[in-house]
C-alpha positions in Angstrom: 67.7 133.2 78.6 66.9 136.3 80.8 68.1 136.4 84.5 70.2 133.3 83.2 72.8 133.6 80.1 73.5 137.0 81.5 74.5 136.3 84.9 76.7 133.7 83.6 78.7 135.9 81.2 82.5 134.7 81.0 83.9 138.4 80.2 81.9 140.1 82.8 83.2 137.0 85.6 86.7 138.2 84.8 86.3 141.9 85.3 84.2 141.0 88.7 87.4 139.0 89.1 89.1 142.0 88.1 88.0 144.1 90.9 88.3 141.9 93.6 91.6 141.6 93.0 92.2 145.5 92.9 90.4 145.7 96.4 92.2 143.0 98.3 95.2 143.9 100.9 94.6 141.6 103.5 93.7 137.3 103.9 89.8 136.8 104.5 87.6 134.3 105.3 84.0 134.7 103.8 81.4 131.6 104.5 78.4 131.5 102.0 75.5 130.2 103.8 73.3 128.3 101.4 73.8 125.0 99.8 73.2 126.2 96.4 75.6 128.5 96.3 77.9 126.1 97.2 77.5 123.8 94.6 77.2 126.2 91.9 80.7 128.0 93.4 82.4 124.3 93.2 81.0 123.7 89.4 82.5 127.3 88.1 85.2 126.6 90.3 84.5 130.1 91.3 86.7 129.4 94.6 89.5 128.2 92.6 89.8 131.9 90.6 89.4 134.2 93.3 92.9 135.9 94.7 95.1 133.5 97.0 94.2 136.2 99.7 90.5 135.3 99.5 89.3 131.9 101.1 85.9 130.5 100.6 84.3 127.6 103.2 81.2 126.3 103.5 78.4 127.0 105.9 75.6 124.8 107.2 72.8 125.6 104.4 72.0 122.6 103.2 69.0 121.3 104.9 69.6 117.7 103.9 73.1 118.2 105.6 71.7 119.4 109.2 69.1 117.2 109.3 70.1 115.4 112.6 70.5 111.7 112.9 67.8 111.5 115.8 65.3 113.1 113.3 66.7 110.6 110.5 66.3 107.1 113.2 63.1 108.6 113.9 61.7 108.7 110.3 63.2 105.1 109.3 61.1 103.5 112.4 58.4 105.1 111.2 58.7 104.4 107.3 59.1 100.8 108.6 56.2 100.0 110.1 53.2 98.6 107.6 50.6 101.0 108.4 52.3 103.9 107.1 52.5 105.3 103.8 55.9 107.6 104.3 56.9 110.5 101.7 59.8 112.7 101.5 61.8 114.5 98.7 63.9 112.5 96.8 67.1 114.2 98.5 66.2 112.2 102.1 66.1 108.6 100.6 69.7 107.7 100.7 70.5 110.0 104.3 71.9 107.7 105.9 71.0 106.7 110.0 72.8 105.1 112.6 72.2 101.9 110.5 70.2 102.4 107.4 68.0 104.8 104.8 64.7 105.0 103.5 65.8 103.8 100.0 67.0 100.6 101.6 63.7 100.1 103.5 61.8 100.5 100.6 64.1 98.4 98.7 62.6 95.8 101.9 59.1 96.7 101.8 58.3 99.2 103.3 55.9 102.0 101.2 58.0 105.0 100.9 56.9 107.4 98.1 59.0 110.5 96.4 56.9 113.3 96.2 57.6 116.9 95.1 55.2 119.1 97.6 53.6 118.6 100.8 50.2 118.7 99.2 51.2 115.4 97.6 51.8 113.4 100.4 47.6 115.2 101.5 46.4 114.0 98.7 47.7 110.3 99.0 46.5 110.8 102.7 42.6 111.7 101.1 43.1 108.6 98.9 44.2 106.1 101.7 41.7 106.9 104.5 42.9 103.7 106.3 46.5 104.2 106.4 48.6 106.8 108.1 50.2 109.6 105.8 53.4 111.2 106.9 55.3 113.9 105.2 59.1 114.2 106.0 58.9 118.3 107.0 62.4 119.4 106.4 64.1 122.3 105.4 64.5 126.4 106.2 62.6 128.9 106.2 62.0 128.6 102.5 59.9 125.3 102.4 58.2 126.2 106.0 55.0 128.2 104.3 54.2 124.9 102.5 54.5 122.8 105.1 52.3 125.1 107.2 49.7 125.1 103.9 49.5 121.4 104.1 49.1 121.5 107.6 46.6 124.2 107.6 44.4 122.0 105.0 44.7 118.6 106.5 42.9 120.7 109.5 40.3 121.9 107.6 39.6 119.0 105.3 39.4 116.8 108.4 41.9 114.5 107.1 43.6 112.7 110.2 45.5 110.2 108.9 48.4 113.1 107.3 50.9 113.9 109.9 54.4 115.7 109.8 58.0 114.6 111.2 59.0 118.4 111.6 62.7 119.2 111.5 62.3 122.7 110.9 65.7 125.0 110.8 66.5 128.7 111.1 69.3 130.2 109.7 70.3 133.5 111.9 70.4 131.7 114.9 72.9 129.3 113.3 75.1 131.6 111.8 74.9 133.7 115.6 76.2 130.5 116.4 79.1 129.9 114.4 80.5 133.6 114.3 79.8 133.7 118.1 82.4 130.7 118.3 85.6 130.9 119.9 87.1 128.8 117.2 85.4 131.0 114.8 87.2 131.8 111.4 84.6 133.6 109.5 84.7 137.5 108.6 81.9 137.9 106.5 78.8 136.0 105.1 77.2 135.5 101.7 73.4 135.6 102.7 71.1 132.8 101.5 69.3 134.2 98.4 66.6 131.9 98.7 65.8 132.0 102.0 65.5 135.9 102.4 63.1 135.9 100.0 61.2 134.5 102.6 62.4 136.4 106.0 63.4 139.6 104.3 66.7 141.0 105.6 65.5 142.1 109.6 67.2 139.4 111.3 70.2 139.4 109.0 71.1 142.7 110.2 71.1 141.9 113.5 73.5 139.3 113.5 75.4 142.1 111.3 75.4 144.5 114.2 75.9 141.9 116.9 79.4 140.5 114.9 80.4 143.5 113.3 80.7 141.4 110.3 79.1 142.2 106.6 76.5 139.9 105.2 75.8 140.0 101.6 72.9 138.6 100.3 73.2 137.2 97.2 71.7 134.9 93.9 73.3 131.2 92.9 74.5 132.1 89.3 78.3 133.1 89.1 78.3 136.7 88.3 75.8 136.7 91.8 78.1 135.2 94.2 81.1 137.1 92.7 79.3 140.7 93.2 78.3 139.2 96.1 82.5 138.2 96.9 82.9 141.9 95.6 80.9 144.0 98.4 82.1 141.7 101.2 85.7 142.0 100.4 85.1 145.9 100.0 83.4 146.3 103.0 86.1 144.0 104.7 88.6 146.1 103.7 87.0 149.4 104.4 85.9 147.8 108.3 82.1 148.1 107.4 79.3 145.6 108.7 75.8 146.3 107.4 73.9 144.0 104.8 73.6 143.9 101.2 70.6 142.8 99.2 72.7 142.3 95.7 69.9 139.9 94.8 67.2 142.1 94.2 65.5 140.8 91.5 64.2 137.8 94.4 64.6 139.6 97.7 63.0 142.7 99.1 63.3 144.3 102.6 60.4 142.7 104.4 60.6 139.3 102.8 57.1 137.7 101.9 54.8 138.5 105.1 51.5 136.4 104.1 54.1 133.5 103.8 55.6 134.8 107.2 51.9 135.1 108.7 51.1 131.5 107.5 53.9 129.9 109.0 53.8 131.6 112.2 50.1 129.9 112.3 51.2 127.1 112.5 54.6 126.7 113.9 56.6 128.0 116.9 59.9 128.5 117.5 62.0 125.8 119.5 65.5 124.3 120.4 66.4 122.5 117.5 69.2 120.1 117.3 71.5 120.7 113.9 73.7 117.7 112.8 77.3 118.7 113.5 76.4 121.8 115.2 74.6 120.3 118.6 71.4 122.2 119.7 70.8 125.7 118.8 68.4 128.1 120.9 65.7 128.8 119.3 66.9 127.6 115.8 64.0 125.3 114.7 60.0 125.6 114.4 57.6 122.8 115.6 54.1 122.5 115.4 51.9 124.8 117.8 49.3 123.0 120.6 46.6 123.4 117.8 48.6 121.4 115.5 49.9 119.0 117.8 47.7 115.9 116.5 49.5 116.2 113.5 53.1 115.8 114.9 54.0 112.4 113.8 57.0 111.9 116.4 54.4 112.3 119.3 51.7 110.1 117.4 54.3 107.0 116.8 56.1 107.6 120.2 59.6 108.3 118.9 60.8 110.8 120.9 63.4 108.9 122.8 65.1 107.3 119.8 69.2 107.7 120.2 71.5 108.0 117.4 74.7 107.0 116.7 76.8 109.1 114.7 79.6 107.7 112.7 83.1 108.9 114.3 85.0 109.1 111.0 82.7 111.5 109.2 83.8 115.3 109.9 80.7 117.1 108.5 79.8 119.0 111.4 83.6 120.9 111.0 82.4 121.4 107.4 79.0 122.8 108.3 80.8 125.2 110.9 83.8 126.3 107.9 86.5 124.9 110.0 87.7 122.5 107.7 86.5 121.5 104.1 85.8 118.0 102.2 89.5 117.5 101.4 90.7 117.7 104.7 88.7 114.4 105.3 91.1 111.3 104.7 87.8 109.0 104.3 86.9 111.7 101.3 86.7 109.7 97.7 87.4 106.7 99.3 85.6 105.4 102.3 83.0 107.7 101.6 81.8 108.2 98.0 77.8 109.4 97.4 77.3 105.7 96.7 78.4 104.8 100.5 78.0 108.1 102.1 79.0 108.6 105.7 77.4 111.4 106.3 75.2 114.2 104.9 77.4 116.3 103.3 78.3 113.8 101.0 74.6 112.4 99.8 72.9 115.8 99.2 73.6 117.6 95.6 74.0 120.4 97.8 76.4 119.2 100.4 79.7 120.4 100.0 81.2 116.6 99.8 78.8 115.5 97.4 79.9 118.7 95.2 83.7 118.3 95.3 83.3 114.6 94.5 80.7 115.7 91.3 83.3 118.4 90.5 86.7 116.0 90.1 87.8 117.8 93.2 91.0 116.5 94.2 94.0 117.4 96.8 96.2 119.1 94.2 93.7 119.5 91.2 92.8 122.8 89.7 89.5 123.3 87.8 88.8 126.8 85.4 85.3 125.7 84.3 84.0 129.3 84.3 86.6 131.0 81.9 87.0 128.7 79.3 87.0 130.2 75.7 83.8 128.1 74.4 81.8 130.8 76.7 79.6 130.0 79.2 80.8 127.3 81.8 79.4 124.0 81.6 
């Protein structure tokens, strides 16, 4: 298939490989930002191939991964109570809180539905006038203009029983927190494909200039992340910042702006709390004065709801690209994505949850992406 088959090619993987290796002299650390390209560099073992001088860590793109347990308590005392009908994406049934999930309060009762758009959990609101509709708003940028649509149309179809739990997330600011970092160990970024193709590339460039570090935006399939692995290392090597738009074919310079316009609409930026990274200035969206009335924390009073994090679990050094899922000794064994203990291990995008998929093991090797039946698996 077009755009697919072709940017997972086996011979044109090794020559990318190829000329990485020419152009390394040096160790570097390069963080890709999103989730999905995370998971896709795990399968292809894409991390496992590059040159020993090249090291690869994980950054805090996974929205089911940042989602912090306050937001979590707050949407399980919600989901339990018996006048709500609450509906999230699949990914946020088996989160776990301080001291349970949605799946298991829906395994007790309570009416928690899967739904795949914002507009779904509207409609169930038009069909259940007497019961109180609430859609679990999570996410970046990229799922914020539907949100806002639903939003928007709940507004003007007078339906006030549909409200949000907003846990909106921003990426600059979070990666302007990470490479601002004393502890830092990053040197350059693989830009969230996705996400861009919302923002466009204005903000990217600033955290660019305010590091000194290159950011290359780039697609999920493996010859996209290894072009992408190519111009950071080059620039790396040749001390260049600046961004890179290597996925072209999805992302242009000013993004989308009617989605941009609708979602500034709607929400405003705020403080926004990031599990395992603390609170972020200006980092998160919530729901302007007009659209208060449809912010569910405010209309079921659970603002002051404390969590309790679990001590063991070390996603929030994940998340940040300080250490990765190995380097956990609860990995594989007290936590599995059957008995998660955090995040990073029950989203198919957390890095956890994609080592443990992946057979990754302390001292196993994995070549999925060159193997001589062609195309990886």
């Amino acid at each position: 298939m077009k755009y697919l088959d072709e940017y997972r090619d086996p011979d044109g993987a090794r020559r990318l490989l190829s000329l990485i290796e020419r152009e390394v002299t040096r160790p570097w650390v390069v963080m890709e930002i999103c989730g999905g390209q995370t998971h896709s560099i795990v399968r292809h073992g894409i991390d496992e191939l590059l040159p020993g001088g090249i090291e690869l860590v994980h950054g805090p793109g996974c929205p089911v991964c940042v989602t912090p347990l306050g937001t979590l308590d707050r949407a399980h005392a919600i989901a339990a109570r018996t006048d709500v009908i609450f509906c999230s994406f699949g990914d946020m049934l088996r989160v776990p809180g301080s001291s349970t999930d949605l799946l298991a309060l829906k395994a007790k009762g309570a009416d928690v539905r899967v739904v795949y758009s914002p507009l779904d959990a509207l409609a169930i609101a038009a069909q259940n006038p007497s019961r109180n509709v609430v859609f679990f708003a999570i996410g970046f940028e990229t799922t914020a203009p539907a949100n806002a649509m639903a939003a928007r149309l709940a507004r003007q179809r007078r339906i006030e029983n549909f409200s949000l739990l907003v846990s909106h997330v921003l990426v600059p600011p979070a990666l302007t927190a990470i490479v601002g970092a004393d502890d830092n160990r990053v040197q350059g970024l693989l830009g969230p494909g996705h996400v861009c193709t919302i923002t466009g590339l204005d903000e990217y460039r600033t955290v660019s200039e305010r590091h000194g570090l290159p950011i290359v935006v780039s697609g999920f399939e493996p010859l996209d992340l290894l072009m992408g692995i190519l111009h950071v290392v080059r620039a790396l090597e040749h001390g260049t910042g600046g961004v890179d738009n290597q996925y072209g074919r999805s992302v242009r310079q000013q993004g989308n702006p009617a989605a941009q316009e609708l979602v500034r609409s709607v929400f405003e930026v705020c403080d926004q709390a990031w599990r395992g990274l603390g609170v972020i200035a200006e980092s998160g969206l919530a729901l302007t004065d007009e659209y208060r009335e449809q912010d569910a924390t405010v209309r079921f009073g659970v603002e002051h709801i404390a969590p309790r994090e679990p001590s063991e679990c070390i996603s929030g050094q994940i998340l940040r690209g300080l250490k990765k899922p190995l380097d956990c000794p609860a990995f594989g064994a007290r936590c599995t994505p059957e008995r998660p203990l955090g995040a990073t291990m029950v989203s198919s995008e957390g890095a956890c949850a994609a080592y443990h998929a992946y057979g990754r093991r302390p001292g196993a090797r994995h070549l999925p992406l060159l193997t001589n039946e062609g195309a990886p698996a």
